[in-house]
N, C-alpha and C positions, 0 to 999 in steps of 0.2 A: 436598580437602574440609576442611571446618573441623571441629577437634576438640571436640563437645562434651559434657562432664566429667556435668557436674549436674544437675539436672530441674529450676533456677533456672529462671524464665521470662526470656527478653530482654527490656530494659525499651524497647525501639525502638516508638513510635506506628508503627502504619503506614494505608493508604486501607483495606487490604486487609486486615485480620486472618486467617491462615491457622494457620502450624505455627508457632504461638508456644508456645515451652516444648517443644518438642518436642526430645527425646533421641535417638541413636541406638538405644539398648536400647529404651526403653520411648517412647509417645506420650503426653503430657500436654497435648494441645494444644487451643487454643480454636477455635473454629469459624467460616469465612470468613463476614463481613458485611461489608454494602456490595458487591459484587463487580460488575467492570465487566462489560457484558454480553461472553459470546464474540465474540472477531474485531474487540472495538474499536480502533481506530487508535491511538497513545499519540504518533503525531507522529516529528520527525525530531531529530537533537541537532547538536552544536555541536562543533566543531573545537576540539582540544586543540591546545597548545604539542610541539614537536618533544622527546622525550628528550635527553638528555645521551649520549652514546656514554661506556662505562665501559669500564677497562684488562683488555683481552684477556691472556691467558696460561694456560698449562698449568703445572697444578701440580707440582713435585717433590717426590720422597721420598730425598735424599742423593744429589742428585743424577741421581736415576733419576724415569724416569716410576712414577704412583702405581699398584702392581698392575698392572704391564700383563701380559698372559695368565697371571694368576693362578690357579687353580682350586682351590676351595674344597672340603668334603666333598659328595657328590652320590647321593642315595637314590634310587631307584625303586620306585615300589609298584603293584599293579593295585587298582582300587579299584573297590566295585560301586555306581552310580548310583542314581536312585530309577527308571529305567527297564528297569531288572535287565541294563544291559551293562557289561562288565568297560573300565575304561578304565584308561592309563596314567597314572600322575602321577610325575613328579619334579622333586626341589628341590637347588636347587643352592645351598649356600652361599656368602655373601658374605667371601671370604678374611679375616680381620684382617689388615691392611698396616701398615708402617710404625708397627705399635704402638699403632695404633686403636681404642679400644675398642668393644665389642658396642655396640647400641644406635643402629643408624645412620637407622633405619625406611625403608629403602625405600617409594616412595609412589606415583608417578604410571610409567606405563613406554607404551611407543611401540615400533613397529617404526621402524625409521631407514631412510633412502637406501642405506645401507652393507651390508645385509644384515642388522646386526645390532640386538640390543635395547638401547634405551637407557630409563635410568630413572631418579627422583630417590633422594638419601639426605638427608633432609629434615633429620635433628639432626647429621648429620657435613657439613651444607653443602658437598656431592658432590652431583656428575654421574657416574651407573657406566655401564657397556657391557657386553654381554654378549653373547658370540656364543652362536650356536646349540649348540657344544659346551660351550660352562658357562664357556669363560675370562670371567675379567671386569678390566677394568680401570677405574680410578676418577682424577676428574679434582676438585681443589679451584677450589670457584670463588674467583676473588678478594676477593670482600667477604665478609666474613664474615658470621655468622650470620643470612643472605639468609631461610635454610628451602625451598629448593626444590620446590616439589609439582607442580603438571601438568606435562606434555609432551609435546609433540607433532611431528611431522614436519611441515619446512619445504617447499614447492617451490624453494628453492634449494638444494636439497641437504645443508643445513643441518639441525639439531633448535634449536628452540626448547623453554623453559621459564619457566615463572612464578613470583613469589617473593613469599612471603607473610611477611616476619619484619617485626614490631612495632618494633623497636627501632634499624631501619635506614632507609636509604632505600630504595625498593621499586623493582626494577624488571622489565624483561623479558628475558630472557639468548638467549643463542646461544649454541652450540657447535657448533663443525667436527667432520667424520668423520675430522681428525687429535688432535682434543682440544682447540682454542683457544677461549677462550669471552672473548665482549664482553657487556659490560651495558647496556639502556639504561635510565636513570632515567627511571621514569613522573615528571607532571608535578604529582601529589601523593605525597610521599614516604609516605603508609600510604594503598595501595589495595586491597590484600588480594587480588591474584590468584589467584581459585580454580582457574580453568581456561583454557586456550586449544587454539586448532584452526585450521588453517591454511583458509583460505574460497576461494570458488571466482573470487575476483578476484585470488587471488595473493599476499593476504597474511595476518599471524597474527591473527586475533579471539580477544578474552578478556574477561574478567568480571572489574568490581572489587569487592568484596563492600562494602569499606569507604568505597567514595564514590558505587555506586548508578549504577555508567557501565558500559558496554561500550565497549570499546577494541580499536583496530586499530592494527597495526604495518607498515609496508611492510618490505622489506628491506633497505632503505638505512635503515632505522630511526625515521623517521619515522612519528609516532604524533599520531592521531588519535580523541578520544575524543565518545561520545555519551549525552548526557543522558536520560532520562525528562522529558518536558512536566509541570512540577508538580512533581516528586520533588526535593527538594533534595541535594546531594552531603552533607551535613550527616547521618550514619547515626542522630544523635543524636533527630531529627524525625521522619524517615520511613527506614523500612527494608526493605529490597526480599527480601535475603536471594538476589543473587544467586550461582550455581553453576557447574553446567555449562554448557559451550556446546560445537557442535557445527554443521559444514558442513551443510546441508542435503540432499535431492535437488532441488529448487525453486529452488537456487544461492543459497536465504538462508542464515541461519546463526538456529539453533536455543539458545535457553538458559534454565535453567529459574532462578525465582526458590522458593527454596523456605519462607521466612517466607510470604510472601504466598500461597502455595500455587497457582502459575502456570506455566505453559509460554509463550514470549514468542517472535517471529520477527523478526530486525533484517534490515532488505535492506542490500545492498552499499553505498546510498548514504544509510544511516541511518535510515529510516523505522523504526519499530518498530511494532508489534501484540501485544495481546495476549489468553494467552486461559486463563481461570481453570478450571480443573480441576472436572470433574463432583463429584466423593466429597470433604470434606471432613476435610482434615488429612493429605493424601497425600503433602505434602512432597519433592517430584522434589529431584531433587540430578544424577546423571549423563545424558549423553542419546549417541545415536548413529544415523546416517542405517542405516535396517534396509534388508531387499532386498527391500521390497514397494513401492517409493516413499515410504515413509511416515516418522517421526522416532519412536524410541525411548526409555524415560526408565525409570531405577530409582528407586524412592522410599523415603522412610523406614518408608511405611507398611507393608511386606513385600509389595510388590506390583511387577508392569511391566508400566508402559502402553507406549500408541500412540497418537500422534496425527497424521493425515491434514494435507497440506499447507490446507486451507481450516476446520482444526480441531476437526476431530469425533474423541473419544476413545474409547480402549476400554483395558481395565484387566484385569490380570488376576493377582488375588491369589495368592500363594505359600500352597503347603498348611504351608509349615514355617514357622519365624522369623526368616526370611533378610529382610537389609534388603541388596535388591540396589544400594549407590549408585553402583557405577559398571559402565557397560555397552557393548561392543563387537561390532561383526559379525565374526560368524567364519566362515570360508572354507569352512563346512558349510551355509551359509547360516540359521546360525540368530543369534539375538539373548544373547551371553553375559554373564553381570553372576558378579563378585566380593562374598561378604557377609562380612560383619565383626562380626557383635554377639556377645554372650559367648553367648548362650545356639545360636549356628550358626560355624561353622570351614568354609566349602565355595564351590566355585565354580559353576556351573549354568548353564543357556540356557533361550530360552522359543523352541518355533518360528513361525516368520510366522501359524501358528493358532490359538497359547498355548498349547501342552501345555509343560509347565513339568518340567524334569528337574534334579536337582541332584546333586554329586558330593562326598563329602566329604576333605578335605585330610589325608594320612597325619599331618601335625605338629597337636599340637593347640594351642590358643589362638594361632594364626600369625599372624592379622590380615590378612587377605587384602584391598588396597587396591588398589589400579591391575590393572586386564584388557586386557591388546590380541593381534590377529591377528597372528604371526608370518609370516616368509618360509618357514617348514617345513610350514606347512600346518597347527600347534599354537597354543593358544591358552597365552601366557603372564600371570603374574601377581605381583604385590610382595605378601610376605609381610612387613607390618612389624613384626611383635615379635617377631621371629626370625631377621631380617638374611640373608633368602633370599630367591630368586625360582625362583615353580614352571613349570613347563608341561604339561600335560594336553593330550593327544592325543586331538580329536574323536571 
């Protein structure tokens, strides 16, 4: 997710006027005009240049690998829902290693091939691991201050992640389930990779925020990117304000633009559609394939929709001030999302019907960013201002 500070409005023209100026805390935003109708076409995009394969390696610490089975301080608390059931929460902290200091923010996290969690540490340019008993170890990637944010599981048994640093060259990373991570350099060095997710063709889809593309990666690394018909890569003209993206059930892949205030669906062979949100100023940001067939989405506005593979929505407002942006299925079959705004500290689910239950986090102002389904049958979570990760048990 992209961090934003001030209630500044973006100065980005866009077709669409959506969540312009829109904060995480608060919505300041102007109201979509122009809007294409539901379900329109937007057309198919164009083939990118191949990445650069960048220098793989596992970092040391004196010679040692970095924190390997570290275990950090680890609380437990039962905590009472808004649906009056006592559930488990605990937070494991993220060891200090090697002299590191706090401030690492944990961001995007994933179940891995391995068993275990893997997650970003965005200002310590780390890849962590965490098994289900709380060890964690932590891997430096080679370029430096990349910023690592999403993550996702590969089907090569691999994790990928995406990297969002301004002042580098941008690209899409791998990491092995021994620690080895190779970079590929996307083929605009600031594309601003919000998110990716591995697609039902086999390879990793992701969202550039800063050039207005979705982009696919094979495994052998090869990358292939796709335009919007119209939309120039230039953020400067038009601005899409793309986010999450996410596998579909329908075998597309799913991503929300949240400027423009959209839900968009790309097919395996480029095609896009799209389809602009009922409610104005709803601002989608995370999305995920729910267990009704259908595609999932948190938004800024304190609400989580649903929207149906041929695009019909349904929305369903949070009674609190939870801006749920990112959301995962969890293995109780309900719809989980992480909120982060100052004035909510908690993690929560809505079920396949909407009844919406929220949980609140023993550590307060934690930052609770990245959600995903573990192999325990627990839903885990990145605490970024506090250099932990929790897990709450269904």
């Amino acid at each position: 997710m992209t961090d934003v500070e001030s209630s500044t409005a973006f100065p980005f023209p866009t077709r669409r006027l959506g969540c312009e100026g829109a904060v995480y805390v608060l919505m300041a935003a102007v109201g979509c005009s122009d809007p294409l109708p539901a379900g329109t076409p937007d057309g198919g995009g164009t083939a990118g240049s191949s990445g650069t394969t960048g220098t793989g390696g596992v970092a040391d610490c004196g010679g040692m690998s970095i924190g390997a089975g570290e275990t950090g301080t680890v609380s437990t608390a039962k905590v009472t829902c808004t649906d009056g059931v006592v559930r488990t929460v605990t937070e494991f902290e993220i060891p200090t290693m090697c002299g590191a200091p706090p401030g690492r923010v944990p961001s995007g996290i994933t179940a891995g091939p391995d068993g275990n969690l893997w997650f970003t540490e965005r200002n310590a340019n780390k890849i962590g691991r965490i098994t289900i008993e709380g060890e964690v170890t932590e891997f430096l990637i080679p370029t430096a201050n990349v910023l690592p944010q999403s993550i996702t599981a590969g089907p090569d048994g691999n994790v990928w992640f995406g990297e969002v640093g301004e002042q580098v060259q941008d690209s899409i990373g791998r990491i092995t389930p021994s620690g080895a991570i190779t970079e590929f350099q996307l083929p605009n060095a600031y594309s601003l990779v919000e998110s990716i997710t591995a697609g039902s063709d086999g390879s990793l889809w992701f969202t550039e925020q800063a050039t207005n593309m979705i982009g696919r990666i094979a495994s052998s690394g090869a990358i292939t990117e796709f335009s919007f018909p119209g939309v120039p890569t230039n953020i400067n003209s038009i601005y899409l304000g793309l986010e999450g993206i996410t596998s579909g059930p329908d075998g597309n892949l799913w991503f929300a633009e949240w400027y423009t205030n959209t839900i968009g669906r790309i097919t395996p062979v480029g095609t896009i559609t799209e389809f602009p949100l009922p409610s104005a100023n709803t601002c989608p940001i995370g999305l995920t394939a729910g267990p009704d067939g259908n595609v999932w989405y948190g938004a800024l506005d304190h609400s989580v929709g649903r929207i149906t593979p041929d695009g019909r929505f349904s929305e369903f407002p949070l009674p609190s001030l939870s801006t749920p942006k990112i959301v995962a299925l969890g293995p109780d079959g309900n719809v989980w999302f992480a909120s982060n705004t100052l004035m909510d500290n908690s993690v929560g689910f809505v079920t396949p019907t909407g009844t919406i239950v929220e949980c609140p986090i023993p550590t307060a102002d934690s930052e609770p960013v990245g959600i995903t389904a573990g192999p325990d049958g627990s839903l885990w979570f990145t605490e970024g201002d506090v250099d932990k990760i929790g897990r709450i048990t269904p």
